[in-house]
N, CA, C and O atoms as a MOPAC input file, in Angstrom:
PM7 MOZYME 1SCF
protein

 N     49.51000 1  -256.69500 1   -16.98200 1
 C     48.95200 1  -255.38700 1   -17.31300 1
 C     49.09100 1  -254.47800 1   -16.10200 1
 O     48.72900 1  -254.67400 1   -14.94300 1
 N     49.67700 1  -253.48100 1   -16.62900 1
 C     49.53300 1  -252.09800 1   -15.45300 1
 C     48.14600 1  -251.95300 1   -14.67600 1
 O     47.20900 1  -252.13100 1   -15.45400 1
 N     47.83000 1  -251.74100 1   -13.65200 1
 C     46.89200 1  -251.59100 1   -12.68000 1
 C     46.19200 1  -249.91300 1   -12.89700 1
 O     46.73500 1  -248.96100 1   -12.33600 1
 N     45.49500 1  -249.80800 1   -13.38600 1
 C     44.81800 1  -248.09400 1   -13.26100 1
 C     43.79100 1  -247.72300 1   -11.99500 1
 O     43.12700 1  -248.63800 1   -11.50700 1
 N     43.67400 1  -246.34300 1   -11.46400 1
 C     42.57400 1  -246.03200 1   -10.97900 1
 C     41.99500 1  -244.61800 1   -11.48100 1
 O     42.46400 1  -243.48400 1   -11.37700 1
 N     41.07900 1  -244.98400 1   -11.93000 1
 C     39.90500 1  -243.73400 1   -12.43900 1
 C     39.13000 1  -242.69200 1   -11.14400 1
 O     38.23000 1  -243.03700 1   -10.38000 1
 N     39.71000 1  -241.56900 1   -11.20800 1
 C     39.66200 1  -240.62800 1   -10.30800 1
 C     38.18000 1  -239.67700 1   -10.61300 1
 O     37.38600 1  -239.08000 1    -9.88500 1
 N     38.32100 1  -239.92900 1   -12.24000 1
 C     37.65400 1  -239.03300 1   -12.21200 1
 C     36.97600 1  -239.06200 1   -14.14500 1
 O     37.87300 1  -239.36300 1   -14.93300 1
 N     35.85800 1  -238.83900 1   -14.67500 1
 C     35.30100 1  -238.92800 1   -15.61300 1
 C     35.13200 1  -237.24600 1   -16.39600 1
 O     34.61100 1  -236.30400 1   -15.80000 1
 N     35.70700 1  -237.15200 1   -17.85200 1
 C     35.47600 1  -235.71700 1   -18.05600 1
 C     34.56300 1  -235.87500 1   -19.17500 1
 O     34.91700 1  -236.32500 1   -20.26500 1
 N     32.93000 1  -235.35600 1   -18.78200 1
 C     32.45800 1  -235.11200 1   -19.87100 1
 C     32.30800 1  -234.00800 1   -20.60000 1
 O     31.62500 1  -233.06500 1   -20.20000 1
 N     33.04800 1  -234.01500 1   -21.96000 1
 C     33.02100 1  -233.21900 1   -22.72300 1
 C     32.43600 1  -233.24500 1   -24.00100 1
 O     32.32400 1  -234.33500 1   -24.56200 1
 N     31.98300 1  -232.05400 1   -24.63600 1
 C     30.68500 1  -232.31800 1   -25.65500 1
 C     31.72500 1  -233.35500 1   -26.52800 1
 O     30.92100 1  -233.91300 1   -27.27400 1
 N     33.15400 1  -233.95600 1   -26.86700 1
 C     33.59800 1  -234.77000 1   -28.03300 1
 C     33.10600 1  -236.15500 1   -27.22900 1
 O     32.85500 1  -237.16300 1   -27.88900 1
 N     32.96900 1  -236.15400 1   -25.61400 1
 C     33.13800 1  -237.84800 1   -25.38900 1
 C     31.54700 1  -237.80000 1   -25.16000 1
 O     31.00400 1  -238.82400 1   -25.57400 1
 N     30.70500 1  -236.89000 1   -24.62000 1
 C     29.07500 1  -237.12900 1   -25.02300 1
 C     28.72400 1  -237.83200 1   -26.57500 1
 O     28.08100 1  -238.86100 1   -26.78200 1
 N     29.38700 1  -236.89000 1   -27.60900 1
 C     28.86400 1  -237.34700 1   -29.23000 1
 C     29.10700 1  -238.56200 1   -29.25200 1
 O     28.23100 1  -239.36200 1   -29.57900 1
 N     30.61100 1  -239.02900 1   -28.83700 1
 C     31.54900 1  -240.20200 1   -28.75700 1
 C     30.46100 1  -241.65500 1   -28.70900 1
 O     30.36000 1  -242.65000 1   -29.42700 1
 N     29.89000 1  -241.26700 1   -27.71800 1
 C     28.83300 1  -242.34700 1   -26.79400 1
 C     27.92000 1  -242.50200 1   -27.77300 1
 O     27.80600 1  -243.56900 1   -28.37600 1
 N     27.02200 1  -241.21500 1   -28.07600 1
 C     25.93500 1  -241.22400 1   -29.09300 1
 C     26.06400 1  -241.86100 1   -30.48700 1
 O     25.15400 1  -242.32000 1   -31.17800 1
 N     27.68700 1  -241.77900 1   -30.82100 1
 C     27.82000 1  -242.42500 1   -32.13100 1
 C     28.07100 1  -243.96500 1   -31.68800 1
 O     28.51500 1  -244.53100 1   -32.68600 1
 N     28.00000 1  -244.62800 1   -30.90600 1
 C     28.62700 1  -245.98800 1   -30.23400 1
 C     27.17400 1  -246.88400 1   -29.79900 1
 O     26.98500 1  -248.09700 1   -29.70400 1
 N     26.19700 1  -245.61400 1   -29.57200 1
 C     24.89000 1  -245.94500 1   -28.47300 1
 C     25.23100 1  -246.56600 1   -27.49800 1
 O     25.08700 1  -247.77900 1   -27.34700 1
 N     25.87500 1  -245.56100 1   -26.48300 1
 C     26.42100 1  -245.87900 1   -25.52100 1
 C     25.87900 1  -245.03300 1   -23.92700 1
 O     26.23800 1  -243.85900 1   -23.83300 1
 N     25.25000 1  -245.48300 1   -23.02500 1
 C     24.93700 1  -244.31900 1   -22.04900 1
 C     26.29700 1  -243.89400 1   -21.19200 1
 O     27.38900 1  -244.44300 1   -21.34000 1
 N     26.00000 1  -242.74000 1   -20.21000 1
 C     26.90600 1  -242.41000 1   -19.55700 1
 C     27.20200 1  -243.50000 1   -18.48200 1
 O     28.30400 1  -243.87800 1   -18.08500 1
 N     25.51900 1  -244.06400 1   -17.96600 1
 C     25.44600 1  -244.97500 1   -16.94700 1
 C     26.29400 1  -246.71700 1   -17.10500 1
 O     26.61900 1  -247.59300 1   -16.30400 1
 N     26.36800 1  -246.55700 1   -18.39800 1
 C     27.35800 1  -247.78900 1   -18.86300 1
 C     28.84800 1  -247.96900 1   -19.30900 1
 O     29.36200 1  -249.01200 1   -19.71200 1
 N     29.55900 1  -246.48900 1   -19.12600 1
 C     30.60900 1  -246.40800 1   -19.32800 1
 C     31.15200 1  -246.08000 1   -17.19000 1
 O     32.19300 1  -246.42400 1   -16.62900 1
 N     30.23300 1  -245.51600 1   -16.74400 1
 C     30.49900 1  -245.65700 1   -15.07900 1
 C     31.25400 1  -246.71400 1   -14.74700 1
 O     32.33100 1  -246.89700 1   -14.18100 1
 N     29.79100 1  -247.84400 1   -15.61400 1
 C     30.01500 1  -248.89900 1   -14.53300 1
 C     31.29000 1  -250.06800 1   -15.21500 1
 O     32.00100 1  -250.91200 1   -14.67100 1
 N     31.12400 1  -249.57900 1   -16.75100 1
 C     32.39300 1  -250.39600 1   -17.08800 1
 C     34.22000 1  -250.25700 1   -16.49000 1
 O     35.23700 1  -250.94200 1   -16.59600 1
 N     33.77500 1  -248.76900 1   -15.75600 1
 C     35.21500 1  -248.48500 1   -15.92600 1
 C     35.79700 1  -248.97400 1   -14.32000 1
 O     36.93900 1  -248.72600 1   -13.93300 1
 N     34.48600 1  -249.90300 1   -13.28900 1
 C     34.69600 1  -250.54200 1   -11.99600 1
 C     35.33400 1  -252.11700 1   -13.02300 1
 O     36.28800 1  -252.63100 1   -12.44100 1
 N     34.99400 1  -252.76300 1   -14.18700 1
 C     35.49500 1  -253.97500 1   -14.65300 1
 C     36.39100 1  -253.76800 1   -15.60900 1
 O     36.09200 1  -254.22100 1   -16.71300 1
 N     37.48300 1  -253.17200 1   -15.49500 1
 C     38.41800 1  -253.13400 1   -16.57600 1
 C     39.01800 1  -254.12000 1   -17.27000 1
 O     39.88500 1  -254.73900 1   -16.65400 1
 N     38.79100 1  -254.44100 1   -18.40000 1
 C     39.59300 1  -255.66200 1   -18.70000 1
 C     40.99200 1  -255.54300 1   -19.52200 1
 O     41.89900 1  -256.36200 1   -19.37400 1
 N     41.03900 1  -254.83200 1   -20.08600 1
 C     42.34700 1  -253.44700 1   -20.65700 1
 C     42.28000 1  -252.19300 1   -21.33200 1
 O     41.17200 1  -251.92000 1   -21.79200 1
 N     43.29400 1  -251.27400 1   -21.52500 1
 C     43.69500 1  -250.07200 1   -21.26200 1
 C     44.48000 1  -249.94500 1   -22.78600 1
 O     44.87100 1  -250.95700 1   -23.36700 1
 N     44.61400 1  -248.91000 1   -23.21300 1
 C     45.88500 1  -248.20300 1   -23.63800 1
 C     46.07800 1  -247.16700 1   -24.02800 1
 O     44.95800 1  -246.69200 1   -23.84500 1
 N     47.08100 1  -245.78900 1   -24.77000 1
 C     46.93300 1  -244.62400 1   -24.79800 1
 C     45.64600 1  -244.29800 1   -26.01000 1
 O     45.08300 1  -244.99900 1   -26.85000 1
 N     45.60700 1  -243.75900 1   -25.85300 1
 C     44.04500 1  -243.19400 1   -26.80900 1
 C     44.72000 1  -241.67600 1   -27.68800 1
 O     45.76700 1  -241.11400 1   -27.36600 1
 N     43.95700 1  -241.32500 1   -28.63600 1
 C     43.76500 1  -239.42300 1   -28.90000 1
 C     43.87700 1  -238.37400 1   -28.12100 1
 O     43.19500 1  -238.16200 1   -27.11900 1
 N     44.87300 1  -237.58100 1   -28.62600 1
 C     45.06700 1  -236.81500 1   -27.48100 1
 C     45.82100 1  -237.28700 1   -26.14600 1
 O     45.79800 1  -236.43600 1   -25.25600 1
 N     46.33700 1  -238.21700 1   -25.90800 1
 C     46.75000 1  -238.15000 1   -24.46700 1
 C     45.11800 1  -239.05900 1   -23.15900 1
 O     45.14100 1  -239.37400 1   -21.96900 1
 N     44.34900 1  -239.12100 1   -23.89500 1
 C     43.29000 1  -239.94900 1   -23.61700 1
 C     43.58300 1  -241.47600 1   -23.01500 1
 O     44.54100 1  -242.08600 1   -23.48900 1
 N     42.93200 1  -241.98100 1   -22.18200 1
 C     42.93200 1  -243.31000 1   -22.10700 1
 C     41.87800 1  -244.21000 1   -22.76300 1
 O     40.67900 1  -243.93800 1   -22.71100 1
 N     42.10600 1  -244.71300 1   -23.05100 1
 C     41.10300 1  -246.30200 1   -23.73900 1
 C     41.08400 1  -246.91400 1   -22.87500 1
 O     42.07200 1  -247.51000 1   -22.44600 1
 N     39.77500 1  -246.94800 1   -22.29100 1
 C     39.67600 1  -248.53900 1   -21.63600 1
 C     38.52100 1  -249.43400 1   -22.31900 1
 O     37.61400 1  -249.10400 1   -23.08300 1
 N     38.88000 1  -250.69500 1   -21.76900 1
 C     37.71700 1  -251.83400 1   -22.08800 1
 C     37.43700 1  -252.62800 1   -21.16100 1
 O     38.20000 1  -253.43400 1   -20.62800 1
 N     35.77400 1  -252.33300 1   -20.81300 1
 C     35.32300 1  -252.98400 1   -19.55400 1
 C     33.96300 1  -253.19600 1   -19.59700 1
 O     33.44900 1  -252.41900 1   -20.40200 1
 N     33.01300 1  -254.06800 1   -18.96000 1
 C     31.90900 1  -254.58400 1   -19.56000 1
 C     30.94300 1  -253.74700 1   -18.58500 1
 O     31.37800 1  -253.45500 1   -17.47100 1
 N     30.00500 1  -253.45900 1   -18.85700 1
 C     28.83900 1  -253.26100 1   -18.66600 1
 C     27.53000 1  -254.23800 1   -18.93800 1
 O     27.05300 1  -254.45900 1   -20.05100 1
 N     27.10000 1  -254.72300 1   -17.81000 1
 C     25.89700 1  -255.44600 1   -18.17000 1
 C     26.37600 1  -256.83500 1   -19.59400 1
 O     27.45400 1  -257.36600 1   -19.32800 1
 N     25.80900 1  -257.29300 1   -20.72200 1
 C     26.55400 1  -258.23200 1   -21.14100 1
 C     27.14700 1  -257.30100 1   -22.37300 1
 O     27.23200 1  -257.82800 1   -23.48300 1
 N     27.52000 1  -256.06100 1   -22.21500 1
 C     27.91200 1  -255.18200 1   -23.71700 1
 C     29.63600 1  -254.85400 1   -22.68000 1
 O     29.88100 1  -254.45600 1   -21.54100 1
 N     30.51000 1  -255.31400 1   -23.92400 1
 C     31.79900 1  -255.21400 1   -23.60200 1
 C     32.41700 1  -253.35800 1   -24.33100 1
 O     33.58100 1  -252.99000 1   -24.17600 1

């Protein structure tokens, strides 16, 4: 797998709702995105990642 580094987080009112429809905090997508476990292109030009937070993947 390609290696990423996250520079930078954009919250915008679609990835706030995003969270709210997921029940997801901001504080748990932070810290997932230090444990990446994989990636791929997303909507829009977006990235997908998947990375754990606490025991929620």
């Amino acid at each position: 797998m390609t290696r990423i580094k996250i520079s930078q987080l954009i919250w915008d009112e679609w990835n706030i709702e995003h969270l709210k429809k997921h029940k997801v905090e901001k504080q748990e997508v932070e810290e997932s995105i230090e444990k990446v476990h994989a990636h791929r292109k997303g909507y829009k030009g977006r990235i997908v990642l998947i990375g754990r937070s606490g025991n929620r993947i």
